[in-house]
C-alpha positions as CSV (number, residue, x, y, z in Angstrom):
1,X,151.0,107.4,136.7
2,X,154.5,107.2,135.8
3,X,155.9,103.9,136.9
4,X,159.4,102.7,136.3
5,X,158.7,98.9,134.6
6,X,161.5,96.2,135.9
7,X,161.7,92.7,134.6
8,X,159.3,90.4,136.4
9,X,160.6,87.0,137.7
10,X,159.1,83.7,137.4
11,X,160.1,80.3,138.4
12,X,158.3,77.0,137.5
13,X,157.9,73.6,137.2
14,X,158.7,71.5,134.2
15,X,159.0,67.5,133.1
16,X,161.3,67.5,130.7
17,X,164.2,70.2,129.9
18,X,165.1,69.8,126.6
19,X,161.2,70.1,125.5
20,X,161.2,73.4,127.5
21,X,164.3,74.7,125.6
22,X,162.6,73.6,122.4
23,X,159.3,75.1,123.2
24,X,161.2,78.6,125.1
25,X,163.9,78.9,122.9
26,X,163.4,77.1,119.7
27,X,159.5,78.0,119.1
28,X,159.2,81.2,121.1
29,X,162.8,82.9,120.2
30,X,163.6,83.5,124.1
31,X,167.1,84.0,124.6
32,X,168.7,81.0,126.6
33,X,170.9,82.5,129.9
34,X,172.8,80.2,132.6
35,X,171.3,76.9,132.9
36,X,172.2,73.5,134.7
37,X,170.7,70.0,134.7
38,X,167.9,71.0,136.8
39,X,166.7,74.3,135.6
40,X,167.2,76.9,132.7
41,X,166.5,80.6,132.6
42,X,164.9,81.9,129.8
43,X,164.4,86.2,128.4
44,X,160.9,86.4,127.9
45,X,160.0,90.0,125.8
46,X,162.8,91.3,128.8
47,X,161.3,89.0,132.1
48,X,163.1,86.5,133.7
49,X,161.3,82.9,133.4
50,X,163.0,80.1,135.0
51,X,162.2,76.4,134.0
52,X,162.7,73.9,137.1
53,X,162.5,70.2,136.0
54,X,160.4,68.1,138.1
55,X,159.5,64.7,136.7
56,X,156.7,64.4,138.5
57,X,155.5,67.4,137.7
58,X,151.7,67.7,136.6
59,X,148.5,70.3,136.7
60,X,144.9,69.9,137.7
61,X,143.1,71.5,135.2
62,X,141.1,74.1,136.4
63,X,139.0,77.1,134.4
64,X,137.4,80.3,135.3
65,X,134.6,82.0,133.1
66,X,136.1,85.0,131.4
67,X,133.8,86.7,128.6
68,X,132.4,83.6,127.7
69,X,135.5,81.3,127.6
70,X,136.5,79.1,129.8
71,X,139.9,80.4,131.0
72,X,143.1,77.8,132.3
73,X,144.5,79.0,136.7
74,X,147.0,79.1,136.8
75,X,148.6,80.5,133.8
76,X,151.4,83.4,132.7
77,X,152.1,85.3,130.2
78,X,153.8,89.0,128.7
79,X,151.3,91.6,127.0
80,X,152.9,92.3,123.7
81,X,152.6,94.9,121.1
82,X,149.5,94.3,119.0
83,X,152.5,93.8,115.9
84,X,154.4,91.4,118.0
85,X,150.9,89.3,119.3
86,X,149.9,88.9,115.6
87,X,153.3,87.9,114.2
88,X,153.5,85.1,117.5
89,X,149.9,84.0,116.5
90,X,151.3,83.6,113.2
91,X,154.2,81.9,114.4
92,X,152.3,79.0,116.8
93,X,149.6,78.9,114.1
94,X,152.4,77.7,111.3
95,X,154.0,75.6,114.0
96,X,150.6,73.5,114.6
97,X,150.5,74.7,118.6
98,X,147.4,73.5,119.8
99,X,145.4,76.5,121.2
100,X,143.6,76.1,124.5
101,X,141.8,79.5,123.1
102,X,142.2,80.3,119.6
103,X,144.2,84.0,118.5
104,X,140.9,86.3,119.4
105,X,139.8,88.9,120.7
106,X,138.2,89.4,124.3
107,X,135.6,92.2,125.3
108,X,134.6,93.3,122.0
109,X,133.2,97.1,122.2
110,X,133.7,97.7,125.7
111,X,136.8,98.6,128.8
112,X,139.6,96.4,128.3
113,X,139.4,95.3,124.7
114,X,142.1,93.1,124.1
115,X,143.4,90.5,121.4
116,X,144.6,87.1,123.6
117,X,145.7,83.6,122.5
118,X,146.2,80.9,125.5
119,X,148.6,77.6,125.4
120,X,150.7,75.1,126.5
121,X,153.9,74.5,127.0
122,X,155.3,70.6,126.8
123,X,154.6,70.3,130.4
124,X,151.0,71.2,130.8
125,X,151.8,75.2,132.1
126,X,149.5,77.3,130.5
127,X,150.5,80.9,129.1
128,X,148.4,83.7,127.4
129,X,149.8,86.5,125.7
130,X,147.9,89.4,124.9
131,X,147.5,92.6,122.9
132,X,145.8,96.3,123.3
133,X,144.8,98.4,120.3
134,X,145.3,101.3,122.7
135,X,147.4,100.0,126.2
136,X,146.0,102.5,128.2
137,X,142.8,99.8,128.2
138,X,144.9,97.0,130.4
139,X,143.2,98.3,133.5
140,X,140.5,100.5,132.2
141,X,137.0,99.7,133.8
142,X,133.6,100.2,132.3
């Protein structure tokens, strides 16, 4: 399958804007583009991720059961190179981030294999960014 990859878009909400361009641009390097007083667009690994402030912003915490951890819905994320995943883990791990799952790795041994580390920004949203050994496992089935 040969399949032309375009930039995914991704607006959402935030409570505070200046801790969202501290936590996108600051912690996670993403290049800052237009912005206002409401909202800032952010280059995430080459996808378009749009902050919206909304002050009364907040998340019911939900979880699903995935391989044994409990797993935060909604959340987004960008699967990285396996270098780029490690040097981020080292990056949020020397930075204090508190993990909602700790740099590990999912589905040891079988289809789908995959090193994955889930967070949160300032305003609750939760994000997980993953890694293959071999990327021709993100959809692979046992």
């Amino acid at each position: 399958m040969n399949i032309e990859l375009r930039p995914f878009h991704l607006a959402f909400p935030v409570d505070d804007l200046a801790a969202a361009r501290q936590f996108y641009g600051g912690l996670l390097g993403c290049e800052e583009g237009r912005s206002s007083t409401e909202w800032i667009d952010f280059n995430l690994y080459g996808h378009q991720i749009v902050t919206h402030l909304d002050s009364d912003h907040h998340r019911d915490k939900i979880t699903n059961a995935v391989d044994g951890q409990n797993v935060p819905v909604p959340h987004f994320g960008v699967v990285l190179s396996m270098e780029q995943w490690l040097r981020l883990s080292r990056t949020l791990e020397e930075n204090d981030v508190r993990f909602i799952i700790r740099p590990t790795i999912r589905f040891k041994g079988k289809a789908g294999e995959q090193a994955t580390m889930f967070f949160q920004d300032p305003s609750g949203n939760a994000l997980e960014f993953k890694a293959f050994a071999d990327d021709d496992q993100l959809f692979a089935v046992d």
